[in-house]
N, C-alpha and C positions, 0 to 999 in steps of 0.2 A: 416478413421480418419486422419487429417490431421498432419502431424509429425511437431517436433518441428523447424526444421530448411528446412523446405521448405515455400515457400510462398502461400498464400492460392489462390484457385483457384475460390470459389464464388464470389469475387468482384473483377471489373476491376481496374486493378493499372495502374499509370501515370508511364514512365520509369525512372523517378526522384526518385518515392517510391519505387519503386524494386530495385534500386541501393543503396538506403539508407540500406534498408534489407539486400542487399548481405554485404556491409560493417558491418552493425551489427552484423553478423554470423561469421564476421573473426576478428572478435575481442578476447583478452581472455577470457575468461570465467570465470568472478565473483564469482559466487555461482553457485553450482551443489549439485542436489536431487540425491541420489541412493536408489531406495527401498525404501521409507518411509512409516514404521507401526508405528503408536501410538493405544494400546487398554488400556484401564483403565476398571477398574472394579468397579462394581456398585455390588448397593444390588440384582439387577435382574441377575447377571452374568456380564462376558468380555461384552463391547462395544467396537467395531472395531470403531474408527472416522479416520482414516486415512490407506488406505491399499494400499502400494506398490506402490508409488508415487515416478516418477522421474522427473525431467527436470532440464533445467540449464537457466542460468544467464547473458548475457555477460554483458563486461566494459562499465561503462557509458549507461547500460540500462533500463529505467525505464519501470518496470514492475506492473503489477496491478493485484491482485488475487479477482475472484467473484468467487459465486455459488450460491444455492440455502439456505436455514436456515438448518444448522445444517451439510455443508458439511466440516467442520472443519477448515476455516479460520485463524481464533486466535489462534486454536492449531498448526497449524501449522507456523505460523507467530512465534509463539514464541517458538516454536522447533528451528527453523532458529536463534531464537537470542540466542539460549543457554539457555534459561530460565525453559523451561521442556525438558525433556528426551526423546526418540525416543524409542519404542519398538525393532525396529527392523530398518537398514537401517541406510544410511548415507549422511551427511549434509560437504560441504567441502567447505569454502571459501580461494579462492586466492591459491587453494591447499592442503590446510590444515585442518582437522578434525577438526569439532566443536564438542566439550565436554562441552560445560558452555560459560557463558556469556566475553564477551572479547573488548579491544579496538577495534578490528576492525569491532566490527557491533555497528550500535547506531540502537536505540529501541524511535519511540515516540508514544505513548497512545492516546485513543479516552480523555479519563481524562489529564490534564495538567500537572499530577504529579511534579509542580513544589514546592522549598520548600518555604512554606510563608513568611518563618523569613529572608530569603535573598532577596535582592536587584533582578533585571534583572539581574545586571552586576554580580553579587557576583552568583548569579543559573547559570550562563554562566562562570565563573571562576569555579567552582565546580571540574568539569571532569578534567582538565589541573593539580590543585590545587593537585588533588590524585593521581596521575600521578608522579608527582615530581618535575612537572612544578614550579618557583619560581612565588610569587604574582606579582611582577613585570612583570613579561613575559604573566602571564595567563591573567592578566588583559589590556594587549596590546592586546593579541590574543580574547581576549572573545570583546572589544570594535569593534576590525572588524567583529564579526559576528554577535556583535548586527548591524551594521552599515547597512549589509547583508541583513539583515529584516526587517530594515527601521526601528528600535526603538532605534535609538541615544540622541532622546530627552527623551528617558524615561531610559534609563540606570539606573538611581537610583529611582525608582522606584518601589513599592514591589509588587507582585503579585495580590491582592485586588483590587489596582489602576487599575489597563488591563479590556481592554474587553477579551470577550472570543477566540477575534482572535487575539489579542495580545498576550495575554497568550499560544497561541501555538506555535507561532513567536518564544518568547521565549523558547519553549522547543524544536524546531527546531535547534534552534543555539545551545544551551547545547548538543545536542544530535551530532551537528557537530563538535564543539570545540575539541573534543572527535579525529576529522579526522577519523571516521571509513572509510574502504571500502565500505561497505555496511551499509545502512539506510532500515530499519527496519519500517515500517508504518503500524497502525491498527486500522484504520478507524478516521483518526485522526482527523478530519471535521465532523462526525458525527453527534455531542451537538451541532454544530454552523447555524443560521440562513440561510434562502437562500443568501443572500447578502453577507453576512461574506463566506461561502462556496464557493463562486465562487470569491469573491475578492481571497481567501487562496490559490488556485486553481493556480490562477496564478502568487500569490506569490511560490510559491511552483516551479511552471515550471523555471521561472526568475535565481531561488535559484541555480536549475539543471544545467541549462544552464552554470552557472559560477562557478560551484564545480565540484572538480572531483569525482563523488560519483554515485554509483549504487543504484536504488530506488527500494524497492516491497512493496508494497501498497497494501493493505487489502482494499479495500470495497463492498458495496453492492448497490450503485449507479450505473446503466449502464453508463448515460451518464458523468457520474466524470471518470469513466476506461477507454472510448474512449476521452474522453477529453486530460487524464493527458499520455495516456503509448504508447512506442510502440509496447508491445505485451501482450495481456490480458491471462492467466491460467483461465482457468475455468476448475471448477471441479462436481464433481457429488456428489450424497448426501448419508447419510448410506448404505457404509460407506463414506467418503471424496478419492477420486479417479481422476487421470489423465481424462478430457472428452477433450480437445481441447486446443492447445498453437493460440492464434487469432492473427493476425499480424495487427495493425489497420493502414493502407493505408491512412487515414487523414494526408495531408503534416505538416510539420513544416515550422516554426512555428505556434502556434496555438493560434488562438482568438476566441472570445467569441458568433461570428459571423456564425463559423465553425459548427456549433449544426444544424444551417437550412441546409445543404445542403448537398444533397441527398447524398453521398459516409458516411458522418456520419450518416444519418439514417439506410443505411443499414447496414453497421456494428451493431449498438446496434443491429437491428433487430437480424440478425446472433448472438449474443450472447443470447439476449433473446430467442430464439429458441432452442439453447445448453442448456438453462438453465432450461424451459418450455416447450417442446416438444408437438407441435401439435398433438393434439389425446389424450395427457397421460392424463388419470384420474385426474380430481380435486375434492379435498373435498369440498364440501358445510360447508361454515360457519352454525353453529350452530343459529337459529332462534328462540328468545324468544316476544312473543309480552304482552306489556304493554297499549296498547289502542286497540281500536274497530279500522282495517281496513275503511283508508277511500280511496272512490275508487278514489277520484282529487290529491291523493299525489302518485308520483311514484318512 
């Protein structure tokens, strides 16, 4: 199994990518897993969804978490942000324990959770606002991160008004204005079209590029993980388990162009292999028929 701080040995790297990787490993380290157990309890007994789960984070790393359905993504995403509780095991950003939800991680949803009654600029003022930040200040600081997302014309505009990738724009920036260390992602593109998805994508990269901000990114996309990260968590499935830290070799920066060519194919390949295992048992979908078999349709 391939450890977290070495470089992977099935795909060839350019010595451009391997020197990038060696500088991302001597970086601090953002966020660090010790041990992570989450079991809840059902009518059937304990469910383990997370058992013993470590790894780390560094500065300025965008990271992407997949697995297969039910390997505890979202549980764990939002262990990370303070929002549930850890059975067992510890979550330590910049150092320091996480106990609960805090400034220094921002949190954004596959839902927009934004609030309807306010403005763009007033949901982007929110976070500063509760803080202690005065209106004057928060509403300076929230106009440059709408400006951020390219929604300066829509500032006063209510949430109804946006499309659906607007509307995450905006909860992008709220969730900045905040200056966490760490941002917090859980499938946040998923409700959105193919067009909106790949436009966000690299709204999103742009975002990184010019923040100082640590990304872990929830989804169940291959090619959105090798697109956006430069190192994917995959995990294994009941219960939710360490299975590979993937370091993806695709240079920076990234376009949209990148997806043909062969160093990105075989990455997803190698993730979808981690994820699928050649050989392993597949269940058959369930097979109901409603017409008489015709044999020209296949």
């Amino acid at each position: 199994m391939t450890t977290i701080e070495t470089l992977p040995s099935y795909l060839d790297q350019t010595p451009e990518v391997a020197a990038r990787f060696a500088r991302l490993v001597e970086r601090p380290v953002a966020l660090e897993v010790k041990g992570l157990t989450k079991v809840f309890d059902s009518s059937r007994g304990a469910v383990t969804a997370l058992k013993d789960l470590s790894f780390s984070v560094h500065k300025r790393e965008f990271t992407c978490v997949i697995g297969p359905s039910g390997c505890g993504k979202s549980t764990l995403v939002r262990i990370l942000a303070g929002l549930e509780t850890a059975t067992s095991g510890e979550v330590l950003v910049g150092g320091k324990s996480v106990s609960g939800p805090g400034p220094d991680r921002g949190m954004v949803f596959q839902g927009y959770t934004l609030f309807p009654w306010l403005s763009v600029k007033e949901n982007v003022m929110f976070g500063p606002k509760v803080s202690g930040t005065s209106s004057v200040a928060a509403e300076r600081e929230a106009r440059q991160w709408i400006d951020l997302v390219g929604l300066s014309k829509f500032e006063n505009a209510y949430p109804y008004q946006l499309s659906g990738g607007m509307k995450q724009r905006v909860a992008i920036a709220r969730a900045l204005a905040n200056q966490p260390q760490v941002l917090f992602m859980d499938e946040p593109f998923g409700a959105l079209d193919a067009q909106t998805r790949c436009e966000m994508q690299n709204y999103l990269l742009e975002i990184w590029k010019n923040v100082d901000i640590t990304i872990v990114f929830i989804t169940h996309d291959l090619d959105e993980a090798v697109f956006l990260s430069d190192r994917i968590l995959v995990l294994d499935a009941n219960p939710g388990r360490f299975r590979e830290m993937v370091e993806v070799p695709v240079s920076r920066p990234r376009s949209n162009d990148q997806v043909f060519e062969p160093l990105f194919g075989a990455t997803r390949k190698h993730i979808e292999h981690l994820i699928h295992p050649p050989g392993r048992e597949q269940k058959e979908a369930p097979v109901m028929r409603i017409a008489k078999p015709d044999p020209d349709v296949i």
